[in-house]
Rosetta silent file (secondary structure, phi, psi, omega in degrees, C-alpha in Angstrom):
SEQUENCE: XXXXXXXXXXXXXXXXXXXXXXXXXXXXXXXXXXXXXXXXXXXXXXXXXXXXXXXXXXXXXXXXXXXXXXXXXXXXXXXXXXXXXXXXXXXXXXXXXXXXXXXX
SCORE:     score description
SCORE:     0.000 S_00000001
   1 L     0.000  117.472  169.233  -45.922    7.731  -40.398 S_00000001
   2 L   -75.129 -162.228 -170.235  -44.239   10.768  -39.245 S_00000001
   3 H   -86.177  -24.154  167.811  -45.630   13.236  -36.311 S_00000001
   4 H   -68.916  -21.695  165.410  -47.187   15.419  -38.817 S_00000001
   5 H   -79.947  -16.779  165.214  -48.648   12.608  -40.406 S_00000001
   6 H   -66.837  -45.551 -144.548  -49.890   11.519  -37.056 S_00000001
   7 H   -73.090  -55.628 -150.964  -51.462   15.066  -36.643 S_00000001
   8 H   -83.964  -17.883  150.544  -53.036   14.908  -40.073 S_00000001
   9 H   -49.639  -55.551  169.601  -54.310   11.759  -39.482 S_00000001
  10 H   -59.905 -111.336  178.580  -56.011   12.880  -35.878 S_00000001
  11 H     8.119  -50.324 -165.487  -57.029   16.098  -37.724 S_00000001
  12 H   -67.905  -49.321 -179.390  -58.418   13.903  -40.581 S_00000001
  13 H   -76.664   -3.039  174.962  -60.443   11.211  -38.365 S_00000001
  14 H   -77.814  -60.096  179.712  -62.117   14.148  -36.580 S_00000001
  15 H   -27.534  -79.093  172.265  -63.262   15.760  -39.488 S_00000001
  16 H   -58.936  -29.720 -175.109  -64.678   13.039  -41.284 S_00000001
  17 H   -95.851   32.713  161.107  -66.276   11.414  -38.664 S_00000001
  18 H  -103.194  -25.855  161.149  -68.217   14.798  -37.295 S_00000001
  19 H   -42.670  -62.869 -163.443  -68.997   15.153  -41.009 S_00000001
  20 H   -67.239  -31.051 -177.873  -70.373   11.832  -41.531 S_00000001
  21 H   -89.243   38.008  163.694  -72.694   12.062  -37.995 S_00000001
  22 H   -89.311  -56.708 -177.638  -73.790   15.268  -39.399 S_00000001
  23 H   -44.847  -53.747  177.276  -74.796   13.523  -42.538 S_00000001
  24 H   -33.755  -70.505 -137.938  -76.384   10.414  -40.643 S_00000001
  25 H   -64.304  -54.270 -176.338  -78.454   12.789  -39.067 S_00000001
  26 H   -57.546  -17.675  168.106  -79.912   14.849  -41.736 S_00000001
  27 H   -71.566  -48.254  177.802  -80.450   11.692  -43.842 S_00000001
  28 H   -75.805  -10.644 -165.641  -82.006   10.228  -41.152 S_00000001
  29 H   -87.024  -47.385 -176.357  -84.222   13.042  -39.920 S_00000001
  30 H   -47.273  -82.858 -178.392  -85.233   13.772  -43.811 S_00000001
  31 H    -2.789  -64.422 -154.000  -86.101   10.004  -43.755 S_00000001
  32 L    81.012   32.548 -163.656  -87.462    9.309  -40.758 S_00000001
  33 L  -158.847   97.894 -160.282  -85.924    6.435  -40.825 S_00000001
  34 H   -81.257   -3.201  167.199  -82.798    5.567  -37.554 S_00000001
  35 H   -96.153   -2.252  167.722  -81.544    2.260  -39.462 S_00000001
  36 H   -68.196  -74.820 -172.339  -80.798    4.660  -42.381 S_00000001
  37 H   -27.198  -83.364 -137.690  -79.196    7.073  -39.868 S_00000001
  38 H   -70.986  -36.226  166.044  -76.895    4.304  -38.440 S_00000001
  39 H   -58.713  -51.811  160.664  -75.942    3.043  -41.763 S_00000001
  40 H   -45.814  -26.072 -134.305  -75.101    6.132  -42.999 S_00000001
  41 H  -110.170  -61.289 -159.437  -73.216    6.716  -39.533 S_00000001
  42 H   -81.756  -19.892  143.198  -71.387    3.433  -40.287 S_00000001
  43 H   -42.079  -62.290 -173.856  -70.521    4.365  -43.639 S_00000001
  44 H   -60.861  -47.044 -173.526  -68.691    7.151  -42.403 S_00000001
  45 H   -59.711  -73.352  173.611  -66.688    5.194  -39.584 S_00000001
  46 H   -37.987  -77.129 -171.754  -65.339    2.667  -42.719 S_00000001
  47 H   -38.278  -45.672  179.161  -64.775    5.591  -45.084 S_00000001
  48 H   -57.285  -53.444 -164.915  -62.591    7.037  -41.918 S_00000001
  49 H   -72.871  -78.734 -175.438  -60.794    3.940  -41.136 S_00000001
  50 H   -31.919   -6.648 -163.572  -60.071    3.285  -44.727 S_00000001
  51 H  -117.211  -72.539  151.899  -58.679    7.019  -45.050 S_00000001
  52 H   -74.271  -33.696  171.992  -56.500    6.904  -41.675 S_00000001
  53 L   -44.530  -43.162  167.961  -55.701    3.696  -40.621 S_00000001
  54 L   -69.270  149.785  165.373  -52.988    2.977  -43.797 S_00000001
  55 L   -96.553   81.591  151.678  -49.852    4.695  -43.675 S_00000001
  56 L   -43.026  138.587 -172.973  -50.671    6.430  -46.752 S_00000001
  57 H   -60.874  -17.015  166.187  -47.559    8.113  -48.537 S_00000001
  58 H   -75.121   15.745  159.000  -49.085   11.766  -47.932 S_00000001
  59 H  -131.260   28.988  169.908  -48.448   10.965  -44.288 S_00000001
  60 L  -134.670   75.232 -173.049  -44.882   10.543  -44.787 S_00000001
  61 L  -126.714  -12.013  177.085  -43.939   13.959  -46.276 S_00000001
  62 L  -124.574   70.936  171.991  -41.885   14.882  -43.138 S_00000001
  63 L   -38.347 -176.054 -172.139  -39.144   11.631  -42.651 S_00000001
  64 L  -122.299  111.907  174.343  -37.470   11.568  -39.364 S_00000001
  65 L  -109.539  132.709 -141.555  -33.631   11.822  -39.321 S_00000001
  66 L  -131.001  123.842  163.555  -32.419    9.146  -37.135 S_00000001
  67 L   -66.767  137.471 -149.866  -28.643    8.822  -35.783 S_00000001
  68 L   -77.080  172.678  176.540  -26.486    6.386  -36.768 S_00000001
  69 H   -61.845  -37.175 -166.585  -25.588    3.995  -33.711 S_00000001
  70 H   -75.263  -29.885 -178.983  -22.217    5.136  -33.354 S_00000001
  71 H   -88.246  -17.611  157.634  -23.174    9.018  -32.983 S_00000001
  72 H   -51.608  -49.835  165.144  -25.528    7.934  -30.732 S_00000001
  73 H   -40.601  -62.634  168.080  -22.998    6.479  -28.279 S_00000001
  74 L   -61.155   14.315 -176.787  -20.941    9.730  -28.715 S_00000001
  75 L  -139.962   44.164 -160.428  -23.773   11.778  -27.513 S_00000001
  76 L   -64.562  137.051 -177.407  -25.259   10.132  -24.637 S_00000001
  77 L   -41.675   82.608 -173.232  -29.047   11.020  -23.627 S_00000001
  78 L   -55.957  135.507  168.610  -28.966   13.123  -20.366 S_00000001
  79 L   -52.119  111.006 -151.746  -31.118   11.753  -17.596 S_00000001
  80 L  -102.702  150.629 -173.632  -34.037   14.297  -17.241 S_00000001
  81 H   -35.208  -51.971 -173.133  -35.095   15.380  -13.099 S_00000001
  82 H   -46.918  -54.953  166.631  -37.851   12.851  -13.300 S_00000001
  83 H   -43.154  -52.120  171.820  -35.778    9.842  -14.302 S_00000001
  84 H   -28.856  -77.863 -178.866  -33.501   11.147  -11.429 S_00000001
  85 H   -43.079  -32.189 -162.557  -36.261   11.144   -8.556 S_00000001
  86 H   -68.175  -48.099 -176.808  -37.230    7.815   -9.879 S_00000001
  87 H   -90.642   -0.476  161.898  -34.115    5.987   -9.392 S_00000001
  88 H   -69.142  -54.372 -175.799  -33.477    8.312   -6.047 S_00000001
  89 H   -60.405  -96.838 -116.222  -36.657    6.375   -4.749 S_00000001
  90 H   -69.175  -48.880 -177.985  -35.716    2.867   -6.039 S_00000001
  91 H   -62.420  -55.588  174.571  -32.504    3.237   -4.561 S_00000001
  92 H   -53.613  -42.777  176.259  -33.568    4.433   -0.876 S_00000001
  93 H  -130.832   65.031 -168.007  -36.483    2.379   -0.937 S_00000001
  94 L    -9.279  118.947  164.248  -36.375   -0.819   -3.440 S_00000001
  95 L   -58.875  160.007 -168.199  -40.002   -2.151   -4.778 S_00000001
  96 L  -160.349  167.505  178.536  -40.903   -5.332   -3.660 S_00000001
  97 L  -141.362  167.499 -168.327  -44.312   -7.698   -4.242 S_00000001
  98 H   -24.895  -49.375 -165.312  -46.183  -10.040   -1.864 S_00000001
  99 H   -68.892  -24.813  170.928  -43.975  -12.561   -2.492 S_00000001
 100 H  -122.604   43.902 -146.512  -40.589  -11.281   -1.446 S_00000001
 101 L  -111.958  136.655  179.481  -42.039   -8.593    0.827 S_00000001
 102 L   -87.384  145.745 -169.482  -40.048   -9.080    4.672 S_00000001
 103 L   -61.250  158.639 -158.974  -41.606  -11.142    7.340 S_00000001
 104 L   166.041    0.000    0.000  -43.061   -9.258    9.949 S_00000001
């Protein structure tokens, strides 16, 4: 699934399921009847899952173009400020856990 197919997926699973507890309700309210409601309700979750959860082929309409290994190597990933800070801390001051933590 690409990221637009992620989107349309998120997009998709909102939809239906504010749809379907719309539906519950007015089915259940006509009714009168809250084990209708919940059925209905649960209908809707399963209709949802069954609709996003596969990576249908309409959510792979935008591949991903992926670098081969070797142009990856020629292009190496610059280290972004965060990464930076991160391994500024580890170096001045190392993590450590109970176990190898200095006596004291």
């Amino acid at each position: 699934m690409d990221w637009q197919g992620q989107k349309l997926a998120e997009m998709l699973m909102q939809l239906l399921l504010v749809a379907s507890a719309v539906a519950a309700f007015v089915v259940g309210y006509a009714m009168a009847d809250f084990q209708l409601m919940l059925l209905v309700y649960a209908g809707g979750v399963v209709l949802t899952a069954l609709v996003t959860v596969p990576n249908w082929p309409f959510f792979n309409r935008h591949p991903l173009k992926w670098l081969d290994a070797a142009e990856a190597d020629r292009h190496p990933r610059p280290q972004s400020l965060a990464n930076k800070v991160v391994l500024a801390a580890l170096w001045c001051c190392p993590p450590y856990d109970k176990f190898s933590a200095p006596a004291g």
